[in-house]
N, C-alpha and C positions, 0 to 999 in steps of 0.2 A: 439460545443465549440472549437475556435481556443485557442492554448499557444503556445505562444512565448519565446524563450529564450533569455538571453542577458549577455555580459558581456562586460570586458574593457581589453587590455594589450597594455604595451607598453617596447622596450627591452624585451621580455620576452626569448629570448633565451640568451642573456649575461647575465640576471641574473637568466639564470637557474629557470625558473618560468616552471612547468608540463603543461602549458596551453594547449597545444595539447591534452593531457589527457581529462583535462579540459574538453574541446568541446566535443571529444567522448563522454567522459560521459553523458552528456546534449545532444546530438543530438536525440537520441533513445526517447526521452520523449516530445517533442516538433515539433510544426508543419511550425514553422523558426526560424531560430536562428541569431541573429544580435550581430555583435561584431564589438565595436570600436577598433580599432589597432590605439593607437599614434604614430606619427612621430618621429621614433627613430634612432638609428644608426645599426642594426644589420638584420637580414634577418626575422623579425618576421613577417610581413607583407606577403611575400612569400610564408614563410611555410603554414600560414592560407589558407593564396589562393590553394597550391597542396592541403591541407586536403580538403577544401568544396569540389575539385572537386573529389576527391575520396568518399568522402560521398554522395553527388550530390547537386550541384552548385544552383538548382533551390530553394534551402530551405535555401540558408545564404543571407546576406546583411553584407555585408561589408563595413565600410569605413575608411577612413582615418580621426583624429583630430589632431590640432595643443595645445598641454597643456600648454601653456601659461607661459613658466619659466621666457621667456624675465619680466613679471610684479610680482615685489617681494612680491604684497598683496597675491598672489595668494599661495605663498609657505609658509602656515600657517594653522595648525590643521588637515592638509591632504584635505583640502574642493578640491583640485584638482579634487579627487577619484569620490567626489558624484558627480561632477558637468560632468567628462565627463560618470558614470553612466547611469547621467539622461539623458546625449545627447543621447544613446542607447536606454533607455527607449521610450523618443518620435519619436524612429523610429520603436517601435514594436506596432503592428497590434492587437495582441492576444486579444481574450478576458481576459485571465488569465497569467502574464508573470512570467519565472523562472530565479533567477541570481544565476549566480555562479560568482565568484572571482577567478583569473587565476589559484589559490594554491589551488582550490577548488575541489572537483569530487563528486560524485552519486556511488553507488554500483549498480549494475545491478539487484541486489536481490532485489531492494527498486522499481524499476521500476512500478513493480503493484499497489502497496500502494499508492504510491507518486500520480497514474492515477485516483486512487480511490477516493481519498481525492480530489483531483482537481473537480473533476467529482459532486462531494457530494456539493462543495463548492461553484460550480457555479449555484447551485438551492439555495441557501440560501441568501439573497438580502444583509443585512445587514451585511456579513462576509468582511471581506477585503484583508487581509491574511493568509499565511500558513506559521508556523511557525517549524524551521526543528532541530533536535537532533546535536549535534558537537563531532566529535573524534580530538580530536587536538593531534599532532603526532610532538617529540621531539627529535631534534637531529640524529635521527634514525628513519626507519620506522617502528622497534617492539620497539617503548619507546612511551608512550602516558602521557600529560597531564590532571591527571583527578581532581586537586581540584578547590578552585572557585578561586583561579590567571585567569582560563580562563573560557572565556562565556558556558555556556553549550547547549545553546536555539538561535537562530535568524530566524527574517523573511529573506526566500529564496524565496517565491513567492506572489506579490499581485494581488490585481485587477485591470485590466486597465481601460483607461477612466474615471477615476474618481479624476484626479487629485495628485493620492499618487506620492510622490518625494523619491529619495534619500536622505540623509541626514547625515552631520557630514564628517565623513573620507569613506564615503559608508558604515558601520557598519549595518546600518537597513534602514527604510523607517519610512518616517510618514505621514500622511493627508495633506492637503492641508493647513489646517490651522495651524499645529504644530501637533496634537492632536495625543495620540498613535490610532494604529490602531486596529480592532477588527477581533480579529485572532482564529486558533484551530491550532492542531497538524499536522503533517503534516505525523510523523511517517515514518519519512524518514529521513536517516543521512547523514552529511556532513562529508567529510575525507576530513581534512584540513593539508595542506603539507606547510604552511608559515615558520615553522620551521626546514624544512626538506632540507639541501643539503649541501654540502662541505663547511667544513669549512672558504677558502676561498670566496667561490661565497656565502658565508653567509653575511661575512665583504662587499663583494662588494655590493650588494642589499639592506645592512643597510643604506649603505652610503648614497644610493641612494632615499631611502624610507625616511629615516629622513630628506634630504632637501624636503622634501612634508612638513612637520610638522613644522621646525627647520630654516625655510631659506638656501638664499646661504653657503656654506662652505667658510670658510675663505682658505688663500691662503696655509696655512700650513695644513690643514684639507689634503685641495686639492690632496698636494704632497705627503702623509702619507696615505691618503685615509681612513683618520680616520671618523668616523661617528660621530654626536654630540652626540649619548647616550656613547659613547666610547667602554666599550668591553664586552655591555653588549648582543652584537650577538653571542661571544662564551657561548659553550653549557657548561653547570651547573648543577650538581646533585640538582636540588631545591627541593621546597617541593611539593607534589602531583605527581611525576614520579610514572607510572610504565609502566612495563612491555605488549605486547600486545600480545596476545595469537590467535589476530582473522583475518579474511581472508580481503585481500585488491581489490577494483574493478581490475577487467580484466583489465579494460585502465591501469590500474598503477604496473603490474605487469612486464611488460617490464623493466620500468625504475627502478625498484626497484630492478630487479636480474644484472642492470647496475651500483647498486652502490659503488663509488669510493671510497668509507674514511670509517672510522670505527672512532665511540667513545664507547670508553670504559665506559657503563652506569656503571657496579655496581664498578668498579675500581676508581670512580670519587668520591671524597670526599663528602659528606651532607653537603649544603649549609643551616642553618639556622639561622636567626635574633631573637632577643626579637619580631618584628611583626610581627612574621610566628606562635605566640603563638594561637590569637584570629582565625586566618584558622585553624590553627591544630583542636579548638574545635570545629568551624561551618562546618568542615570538618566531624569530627565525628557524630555531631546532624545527618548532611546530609544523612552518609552510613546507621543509623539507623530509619532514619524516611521516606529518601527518598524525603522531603525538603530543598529546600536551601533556608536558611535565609534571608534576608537582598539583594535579589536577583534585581538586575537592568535589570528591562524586557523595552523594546521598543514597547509591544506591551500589549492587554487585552484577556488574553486567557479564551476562554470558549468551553462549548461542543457544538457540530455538534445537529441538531435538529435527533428524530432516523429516522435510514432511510425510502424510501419508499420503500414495499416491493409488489415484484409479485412471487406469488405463482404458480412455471408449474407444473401442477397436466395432470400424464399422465392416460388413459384408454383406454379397448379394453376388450368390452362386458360383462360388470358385471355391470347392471345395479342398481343392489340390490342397492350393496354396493357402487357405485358412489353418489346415493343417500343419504347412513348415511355418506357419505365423506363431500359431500357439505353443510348438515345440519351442522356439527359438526365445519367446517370453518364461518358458520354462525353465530357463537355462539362465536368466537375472541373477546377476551378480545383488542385485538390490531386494529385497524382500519382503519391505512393508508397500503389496501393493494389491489390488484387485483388476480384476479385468470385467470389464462389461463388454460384452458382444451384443452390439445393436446390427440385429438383418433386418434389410429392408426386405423382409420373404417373410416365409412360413415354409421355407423348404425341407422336406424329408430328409435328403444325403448332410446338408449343414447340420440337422438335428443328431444325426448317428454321427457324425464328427466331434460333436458335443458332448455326446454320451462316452463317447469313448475316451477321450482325452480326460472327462471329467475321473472314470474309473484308473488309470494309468497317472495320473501329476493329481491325487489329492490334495496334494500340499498349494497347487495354485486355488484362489479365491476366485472361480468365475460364476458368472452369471450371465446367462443368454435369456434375450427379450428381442421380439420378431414385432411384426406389423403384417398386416395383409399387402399384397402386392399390388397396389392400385396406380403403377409408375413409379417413377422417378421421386419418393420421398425421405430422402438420406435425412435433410436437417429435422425432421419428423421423429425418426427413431434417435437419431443423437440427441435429442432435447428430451424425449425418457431416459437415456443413459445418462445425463447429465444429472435429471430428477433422481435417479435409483442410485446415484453414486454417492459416498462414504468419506470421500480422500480429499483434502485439502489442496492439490495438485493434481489437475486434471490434464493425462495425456492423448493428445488423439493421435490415432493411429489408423490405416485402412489395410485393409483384411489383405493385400496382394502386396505387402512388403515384410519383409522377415529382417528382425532385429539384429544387432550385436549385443553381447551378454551384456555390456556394457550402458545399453541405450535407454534405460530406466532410472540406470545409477546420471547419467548424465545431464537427465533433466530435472533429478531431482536435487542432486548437490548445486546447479548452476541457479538453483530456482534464486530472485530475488525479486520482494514485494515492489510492485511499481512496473514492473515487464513483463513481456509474454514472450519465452523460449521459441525462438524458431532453427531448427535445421536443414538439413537438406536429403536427398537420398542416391542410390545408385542406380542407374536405367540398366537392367539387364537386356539381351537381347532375345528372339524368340529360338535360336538353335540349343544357347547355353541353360537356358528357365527349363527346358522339357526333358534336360538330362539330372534335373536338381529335383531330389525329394525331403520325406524326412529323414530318412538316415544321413542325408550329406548335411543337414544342420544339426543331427547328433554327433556329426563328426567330425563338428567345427569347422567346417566349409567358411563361413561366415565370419569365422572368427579375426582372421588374418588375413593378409596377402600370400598368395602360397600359386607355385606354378601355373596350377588350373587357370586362377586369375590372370597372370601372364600373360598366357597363351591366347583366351579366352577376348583381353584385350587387342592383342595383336592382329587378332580375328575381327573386328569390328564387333566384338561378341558381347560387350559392355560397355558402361559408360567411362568418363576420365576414370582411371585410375587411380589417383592423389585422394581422390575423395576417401577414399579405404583406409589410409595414414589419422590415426586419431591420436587427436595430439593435445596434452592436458599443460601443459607448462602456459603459463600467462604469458611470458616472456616471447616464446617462440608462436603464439598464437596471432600476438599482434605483430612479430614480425612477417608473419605469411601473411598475414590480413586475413586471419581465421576470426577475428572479434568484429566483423563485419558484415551483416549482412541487410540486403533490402526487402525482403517480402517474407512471409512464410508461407511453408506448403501444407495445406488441411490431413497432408501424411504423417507430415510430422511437428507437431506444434503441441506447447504445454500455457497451462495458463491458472492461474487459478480459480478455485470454485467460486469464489467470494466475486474475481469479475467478470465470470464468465456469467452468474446472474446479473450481475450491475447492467449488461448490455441486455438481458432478457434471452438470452440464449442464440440457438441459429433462427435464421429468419425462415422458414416454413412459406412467404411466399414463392424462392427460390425451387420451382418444384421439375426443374427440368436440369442435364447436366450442366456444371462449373457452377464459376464465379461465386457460392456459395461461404468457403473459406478465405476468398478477398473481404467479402462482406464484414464476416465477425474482424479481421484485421480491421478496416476501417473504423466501425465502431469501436473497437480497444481503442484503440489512437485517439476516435474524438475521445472517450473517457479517459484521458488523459494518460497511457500508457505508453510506454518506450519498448522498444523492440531489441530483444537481447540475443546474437547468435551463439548456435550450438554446431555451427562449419567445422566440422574434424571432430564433431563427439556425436552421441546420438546416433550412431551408423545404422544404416536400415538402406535393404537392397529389395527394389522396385521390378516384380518379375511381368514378365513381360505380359499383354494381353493386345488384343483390337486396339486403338484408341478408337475414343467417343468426342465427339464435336460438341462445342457448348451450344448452349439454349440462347438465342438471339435474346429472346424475351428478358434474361438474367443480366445482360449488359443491362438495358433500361432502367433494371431495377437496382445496379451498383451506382450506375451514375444519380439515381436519386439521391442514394446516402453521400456521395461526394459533395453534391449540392447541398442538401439539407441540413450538413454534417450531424447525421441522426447518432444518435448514440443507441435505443433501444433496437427490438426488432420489432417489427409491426407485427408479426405472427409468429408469435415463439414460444418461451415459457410459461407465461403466463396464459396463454388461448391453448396450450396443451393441460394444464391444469386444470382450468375449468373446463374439459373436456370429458378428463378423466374421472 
């Protein structure tokens, strides 16, 4: 899948437009980026030109447009804006394109999400759009608009070749035929800086922006440099201000410890009308309910279909219990999935375990891929399973824990862009693991709590008990403190494909037991990811074996990443690629 980005300026250095920012933003998430630069008076043209080539020259297109002022139809309702939009648009290539508006940026932290959602979006035929979250920024860069005066929702990316336009003032896009378009989330935010800059080059940019809507300025406009909305570019205590407490992209942090003017937010008097009465209440429904009433959307939002998922289930000579593994992923309530079995072997009995299973569950999708036995190299073979894998959600799994039917469906519904699923498991002990085969997981041994278990526990025979109660209710999750957890276990953890490359995979210098699946945790984190639990879902029982002591040497190499805060791996997918 190629993406495309695109946008438009013109003047954007006389009137103080961040476009530079702009572009940064956008570069890192697209595979060209096309910008119309209209013919203006000031060096903005230029500056684009040094930026592509610092970024590198071979990923922009550039061109020049003439906007048309000479003809006075044209300076009405802003239709300028869409029209030289869409001149950008039909020079992007992409299958999937992204706009930003020169006031506009991307956080760096959204990068994954934003890849994921794209990624999701472009297996889905009939989606069209992605639709992105808005921080509109007032006067200042810690003063934010947040009641419904401003949009809170717009399409920032659709599909190409299909006809979709800009439309209006560039605002949104629609179909070919008018029609809104058929969108999801995008779970990505836009920091939007149209209100943000010196009070002067505020007046000057109004001026300028309202002959798009307002026509020519009369000659007295001209000399006064008054705007046709008049003053209402100076900044105003209105209703919906507040305060912003939260971090702003990299690209914009320059220009923000550059800024020249101060308004005095809480010093500024409360601006309110009799018609600020009916916001004030759909303001309030809003913070309580979390809807906005009466909401003018551009687009038809619905959910993403769930994902598809691949299951890297890793093993190395426990043939038992690879077996009640693969019965028991047999038995998924969920069924858009595959299984990749990465051995660290080349073992015979694993191999006729393979064979067999494959002739008895056709209907599972597996795929088994080995390595020669040269030690200890688990993230080796996981980083082909990860390359050979198909599904948008990747689960890992290890070959000595046996599922609940449930435990596929549960990482796949809880999946959301931005986090990496983590569960937990059950510690069997070694009397109860050596009476359990495959028939006690065809018989649903695993399914429930049931006597055996009882007993089993009473016995010191397993681990807590509670852990076995899976429990889907929101409500009661966070009253057990089930929506909480601190680490994941490389047994059971989900993440998606889009970031499990962002970090380059497992790090392959880890070549002795543990601290391996700390590792990729750490990197998710620095790439900006949240950790989501699956405590009470997800069930998977831990059968018993030797334990193994970790590799001294893999602390050293955790504690690097903590230092470093690395995000990639040093030895991972890409040094298995060019291998291969």
């Amino acid at each position: 899948m190629k993406v495309s980005g695109f946008t438009i300026i013109r003047n954007g250095c006389e009137y103080d437009f961040p476009f530079e920012e702009s572009i940064r933003s956008l570069f890192p998430v697209v595979d060209e980026l096309v910008v119309n630069v209209g013919q203006g008076t000031d060096e903005t043209l230029s500056r684009i030109e040094k930026l592509a080539t610092e970024l590198g020259r071979d990923k922009f297109v550039i061109f020049e447009s003439n906007w048309g002022f000479e003809d006075e139809s044209n300076r009405r309702g802003g239709l300028i804006l869409s029209e030289q939009t869409n001149q950008a648009l039909a020079r992007c290539t992409g299958d999937w394109c992204v706009y930003l508006q020169a006031d506009e940026a991307l956080s760096e932290k959204d990068y994954s999400k934003l890849k994921t959602q794209l990624l999701r979006a472009h297996h889905e035929k009939t989606l069209e759009a992605l639709v992105f979250d808005y921080i509109h920024f007032y006067g200042s860069y810690d003063v934010v608009q947040t009641s419904r005066s401003a949009y809170r929702r717009e399409i920032r990316a659709i599909k190409n070749h299909i006809g979709i336009k800009s439309v209006g003032d560039a605002q949104s896009f629609r179909s070919k035929d008018g029609s809104k378009l058929s969108a999801v989330l995008a779970y990505t935010s836009i920091y939007h800086y149209g209100w943000v800059r010196s009070p002067e080059k505020m007046k000057e940019k109004t001026f300028f922006m309202d002959q798009l809507y307002h026509g020519a300025p009369s000659e007295e406009q001209i000399k006064n440099k008054t705007p046709h909305t008049g003053e209402n570019y100076k900044y105003k205590r209105i209703l919906g201000l507040e305060r912003f407490y939260g971090s702003h992209p990299e690209v914009m942090k320059k220009r923000i410890s550059e800024k020249n003017w101060n308004w005095d937010f809480e010093g500024s008097p409360q601006i309110f009308s009799p018609s600020d009465t009916k916001k004030l209440i759909l303001d309030k429904i809003e913070k309580i309910t979390g809807e906005r009433l009466f909401e003018k959307k551009n687009y038809l939002l619905r959910d993403l279909s769930p994902p598809q998922v691949s299951v890297i289930l890793s093993t190395f000579r426990m043939t038992k219990q690879l077996e009640m593994v693969l019965e028991s992923l047999s038995r998924q309530t969920y069924r858009q999935f595959e299984v990749i079995l990465c051995e660290d072997d080349e073992n015979v009995e694993t191999n006729e375990v393979v064979k067999k299973f494959k002739r008895t569950h056709p209907e599972v999708n597996l795929k088994h891929i080995t390595q020669k036995n040269q030690g200890f190299r688990k993230c080796r073979i996981l980083n082909q399973g990860i390359i050979q894998s198909s599904g948008d959600l990747l689960v890992f799994l290890d070959g000595d824990c046996v599922v609940h039917p449930g435990f596929i469906n549960d990482h796949a519904k809880n999946y959301e862009p931005g986090f990496y699923l983590a569960g937990r498991r059950i510690d069997l002990e070694e009397t109860v693991t050596k009476k359990l085969n495959v028939e006690s997981v065809k018989k649903g041994f695993f399914d429930y709590i049931n006597l055996d278990w009882i007993i089993a526990r009473m016995n010191s025979q397993s681990d807590k008990l509670h852990r076995m109660l899976r429990v889907e209710s929101p409500l009661l999750r966070k009253l057990l403190q089930l929506n909480k957890v601190t680490d994941l276990k490389g047994c059971n953890f989900s993440v998606s494909k889009t970031d499990i490359l962002a970090i380059n995979g497992f790090d392959e210098s880890y070549e002795g037991y543990g601290r391996e699946d700390t590792d990729v945790e750490l990197r998710l984190k620095n790439l900006g990811l949240k950790i989501k639990s699956l405590r009470g879902l997800a069930l998977q029982f831990h059968l018993w074996h030797p334990r193994r002591e970790f590799t001294q040497m893999n602390e050293s190499l955790l504690e690097s990443v903590k230092k470093e805060k690395r995000i990639e791996a040093i030895k991972g997918l890409s040094n298995l690629r060019s291998a291969l």
